[in-house]
C-alpha positions as CSV (number, residue, x, y, z in Angstrom):
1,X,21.3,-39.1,21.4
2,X,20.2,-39.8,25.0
3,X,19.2,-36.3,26.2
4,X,16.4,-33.9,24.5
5,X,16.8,-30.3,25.7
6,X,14.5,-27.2,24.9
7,X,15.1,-24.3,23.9
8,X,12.5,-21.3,23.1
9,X,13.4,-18.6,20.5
10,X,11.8,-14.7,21.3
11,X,11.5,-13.2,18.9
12,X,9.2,-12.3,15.5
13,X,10.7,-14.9,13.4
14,X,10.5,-14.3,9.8
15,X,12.3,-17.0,7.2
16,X,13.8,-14.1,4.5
17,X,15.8,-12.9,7.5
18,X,19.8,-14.4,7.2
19,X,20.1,-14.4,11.1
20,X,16.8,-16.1,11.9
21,X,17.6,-18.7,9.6
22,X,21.5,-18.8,10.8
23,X,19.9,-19.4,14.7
24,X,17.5,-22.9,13.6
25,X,21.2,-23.7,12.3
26,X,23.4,-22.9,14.4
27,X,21.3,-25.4,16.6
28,X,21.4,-27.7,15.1
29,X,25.2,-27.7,14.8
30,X,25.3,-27.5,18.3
31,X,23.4,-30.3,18.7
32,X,25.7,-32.9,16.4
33,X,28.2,-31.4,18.5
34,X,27.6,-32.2,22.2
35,X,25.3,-34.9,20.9
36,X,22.5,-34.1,22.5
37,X,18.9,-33.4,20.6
38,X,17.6,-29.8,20.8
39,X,14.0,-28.8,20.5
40,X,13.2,-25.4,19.6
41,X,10.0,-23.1,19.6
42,X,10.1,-19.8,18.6
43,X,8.1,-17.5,20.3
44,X,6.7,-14.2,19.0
45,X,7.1,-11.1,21.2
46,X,3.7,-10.8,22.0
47,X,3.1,-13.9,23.0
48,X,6.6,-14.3,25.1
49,X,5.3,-11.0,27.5
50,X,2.7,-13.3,28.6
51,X,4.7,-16.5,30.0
52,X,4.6,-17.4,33.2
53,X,6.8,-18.4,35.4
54,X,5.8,-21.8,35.3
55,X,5.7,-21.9,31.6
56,X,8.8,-20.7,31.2
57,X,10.2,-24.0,33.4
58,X,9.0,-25.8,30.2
59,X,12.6,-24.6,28.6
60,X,15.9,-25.5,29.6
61,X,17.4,-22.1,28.2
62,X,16.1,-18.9,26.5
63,X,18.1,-17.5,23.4
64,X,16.5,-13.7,22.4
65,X,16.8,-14.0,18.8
66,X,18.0,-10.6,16.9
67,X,15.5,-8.2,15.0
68,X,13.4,-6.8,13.8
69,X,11.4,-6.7,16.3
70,X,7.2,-5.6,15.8
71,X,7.5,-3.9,19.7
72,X,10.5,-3.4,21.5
73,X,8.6,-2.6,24.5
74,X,7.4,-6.0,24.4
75,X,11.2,-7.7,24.7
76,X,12.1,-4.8,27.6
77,X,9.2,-6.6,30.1
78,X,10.7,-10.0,28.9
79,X,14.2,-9.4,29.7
80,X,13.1,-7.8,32.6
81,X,11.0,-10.7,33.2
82,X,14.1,-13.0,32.4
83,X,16.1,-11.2,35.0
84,X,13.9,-12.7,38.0
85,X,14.0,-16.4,36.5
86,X,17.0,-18.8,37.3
87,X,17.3,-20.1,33.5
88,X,20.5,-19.5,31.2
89,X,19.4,-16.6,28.2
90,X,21.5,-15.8,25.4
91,X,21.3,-12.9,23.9
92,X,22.1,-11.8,20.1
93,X,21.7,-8.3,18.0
94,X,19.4,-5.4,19.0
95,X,18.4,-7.3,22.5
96,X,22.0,-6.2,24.0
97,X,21.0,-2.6,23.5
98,X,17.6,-3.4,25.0
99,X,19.2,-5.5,27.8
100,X,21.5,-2.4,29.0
101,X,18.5,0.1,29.1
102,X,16.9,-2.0,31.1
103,X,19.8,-2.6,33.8
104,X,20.0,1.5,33.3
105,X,16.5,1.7,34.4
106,X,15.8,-0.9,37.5
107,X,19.4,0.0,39.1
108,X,18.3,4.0,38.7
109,X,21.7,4.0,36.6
110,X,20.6,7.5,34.4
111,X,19.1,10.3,37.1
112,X,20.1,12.8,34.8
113,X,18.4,11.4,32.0
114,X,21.8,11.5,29.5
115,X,22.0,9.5,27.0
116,X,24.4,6.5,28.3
117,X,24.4,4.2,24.6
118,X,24.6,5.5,20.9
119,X,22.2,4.5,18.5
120,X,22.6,1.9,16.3
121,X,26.5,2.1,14.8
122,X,26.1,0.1,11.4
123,X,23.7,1.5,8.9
124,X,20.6,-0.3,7.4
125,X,20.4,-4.0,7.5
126,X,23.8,-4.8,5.8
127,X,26.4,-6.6,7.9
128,X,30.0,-5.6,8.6
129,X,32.8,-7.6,10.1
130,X,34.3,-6.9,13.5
131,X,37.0,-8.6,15.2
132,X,36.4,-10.3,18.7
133,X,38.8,-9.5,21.0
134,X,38.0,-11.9,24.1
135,X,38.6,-10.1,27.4
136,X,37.9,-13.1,29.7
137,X,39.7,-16.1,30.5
138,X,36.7,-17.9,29.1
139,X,36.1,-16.2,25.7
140,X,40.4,-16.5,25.5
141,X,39.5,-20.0,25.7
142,X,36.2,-20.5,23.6
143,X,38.1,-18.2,20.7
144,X,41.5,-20.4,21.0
145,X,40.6,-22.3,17.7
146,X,37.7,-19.9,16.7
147,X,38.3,-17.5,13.1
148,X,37.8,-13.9,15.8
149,X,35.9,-11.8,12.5
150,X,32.3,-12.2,12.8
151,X,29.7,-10.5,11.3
152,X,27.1,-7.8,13.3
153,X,24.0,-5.8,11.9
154,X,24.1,-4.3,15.5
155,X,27.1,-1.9,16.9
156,X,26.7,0.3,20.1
157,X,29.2,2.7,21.9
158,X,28.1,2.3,25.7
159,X,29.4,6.1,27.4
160,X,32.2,5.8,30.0
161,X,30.0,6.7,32.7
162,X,27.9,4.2,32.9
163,X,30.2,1.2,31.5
164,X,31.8,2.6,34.8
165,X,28.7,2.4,36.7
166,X,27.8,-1.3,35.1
167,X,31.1,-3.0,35.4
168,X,31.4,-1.9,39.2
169,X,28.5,-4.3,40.1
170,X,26.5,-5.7,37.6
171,X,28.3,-7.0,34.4
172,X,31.5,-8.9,33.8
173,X,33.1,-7.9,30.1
174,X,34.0,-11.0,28.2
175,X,34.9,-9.3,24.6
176,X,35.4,-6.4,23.2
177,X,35.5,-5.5,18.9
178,X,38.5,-4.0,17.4
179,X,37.5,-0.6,18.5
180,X,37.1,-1.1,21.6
181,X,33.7,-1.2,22.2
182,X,32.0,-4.1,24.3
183,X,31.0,-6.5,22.3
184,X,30.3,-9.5,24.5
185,X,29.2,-9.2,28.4
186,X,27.5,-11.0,30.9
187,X,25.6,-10.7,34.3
188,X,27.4,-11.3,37.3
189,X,24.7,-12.6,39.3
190,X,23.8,-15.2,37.0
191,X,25.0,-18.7,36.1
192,X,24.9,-17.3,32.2
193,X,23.1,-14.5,31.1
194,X,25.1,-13.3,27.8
195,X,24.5,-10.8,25.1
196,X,25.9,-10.4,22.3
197,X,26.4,-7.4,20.2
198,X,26.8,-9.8,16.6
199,X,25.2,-12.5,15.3
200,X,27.3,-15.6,16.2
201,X,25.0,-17.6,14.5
202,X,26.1,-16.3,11.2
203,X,29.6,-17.7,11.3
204,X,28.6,-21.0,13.0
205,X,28.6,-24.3,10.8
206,X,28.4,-27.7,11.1
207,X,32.2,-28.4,10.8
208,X,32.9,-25.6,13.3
209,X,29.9,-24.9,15.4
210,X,30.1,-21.4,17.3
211,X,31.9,-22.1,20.7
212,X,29.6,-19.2,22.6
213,X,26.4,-20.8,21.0
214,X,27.6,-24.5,22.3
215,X,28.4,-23.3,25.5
216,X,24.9,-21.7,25.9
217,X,23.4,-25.2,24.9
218,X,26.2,-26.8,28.1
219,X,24.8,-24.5,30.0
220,X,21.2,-25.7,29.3
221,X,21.7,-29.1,29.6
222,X,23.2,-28.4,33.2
223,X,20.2,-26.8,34.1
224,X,18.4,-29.4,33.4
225,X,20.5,-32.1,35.4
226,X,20.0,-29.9,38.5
């Protein structure tokens, strides 16, 4: 391995969690994959809402791990922080909700004040399986040889009005789950910005690393040849 890439975690890690554990992982397949060596930091919320801009050029992409998280507020001045920053970020779990209120709030998307996204869909922790149903000619392509069922502690109904409002202008849907919700999106106005409803990580293994979670890691290591 010729090239070292870093990546840095947000989010309140905590080892008894399946998906925290499944993201150090799922790393790690990606990096026997595209043969490249990936360092990782994880970075509680706290601490993340005080990076600078020039401490955030230490990474070469930012992955938003799933929850719990200790204070959402925290991860809303992040990803709006993110949003200024030329760096790829991935997305996975309760930051996609967090993500869409925040687009809601800086494009004055909710003058009303209606409620746009349901709460949380799945009950408790446990996870259920969903079915990816790739909407893009590049999640067709990433899901050509990848099992579509993955598993989600996360599930949100977005209202027609403002998926209406969003996909106008700001977001391009790559996937959708077998009820037709969005389950995958990503920013139009960035080289990749992604989120994630589920928890790719989950399904990812060192056989068959997760083809969204590789390309994130591609998408880092470009950024860093520029």
């Amino acid at each position: 391995m010729s090239q070292t890439i870093k990546i840095a975690i947000i989010g309140d890690y905590n080892f008894t969690y399946n998906a925290h554990h499944a993201t150090n992982l799922a790393l790690d397949h990606a990096s026997y994959f595209l043969d490249v060596e990936i360092s990782y930091y994880w970075i509680k919320l706290n601490e993340a809402s005080q990076l600078t801009a020039h401490q955030l050029k230490e990474y070469d992409g930012i992955w938003i791990s799933p929850g719990p998280y200790k204070n959402e507020f925290f991860l809303g001045g992040i990803i709006e922080f993110l949003l200024q920053q030329n760096i790829p970020v991935f997305i996975t779990g309760e930051g996609y909700k967090i993500l869409l209120e925040v687009l809601v709030v800086r494009n004055n998307l909710n003058v009303k004040g209606e409620k746009l996204i349901s709460d949380n869909l799945v009950e408790g922790r446990m996870f259920e399986q969903i079915q990816i149903i790739p909407h893009s000619k590049a999640l067709i392509h990433l899901y050509t040889n990848h099992n579509d069922t993955e598993l989600t502690a996360t599930r949100y109904s977005l209202y027609p009005k403002l998926l209406n409002y969003l996909t106008d202008e700001f977001i391009t849907i790559e996937a959708y789950n077998q009820v037709e919700e969005v389950e995958i999106f990503s920013l139009t106005n960035k080289d990749f910005f992604l989120a994630c409803g589920f928890c790719p990580q989950i399904s990812s293994t060192r056989e068959i690393p997760h083809p969204v979670i590789y390309t994130f890691i591609k998408a880092a290591i470009e950024t860093q040849l520029k």
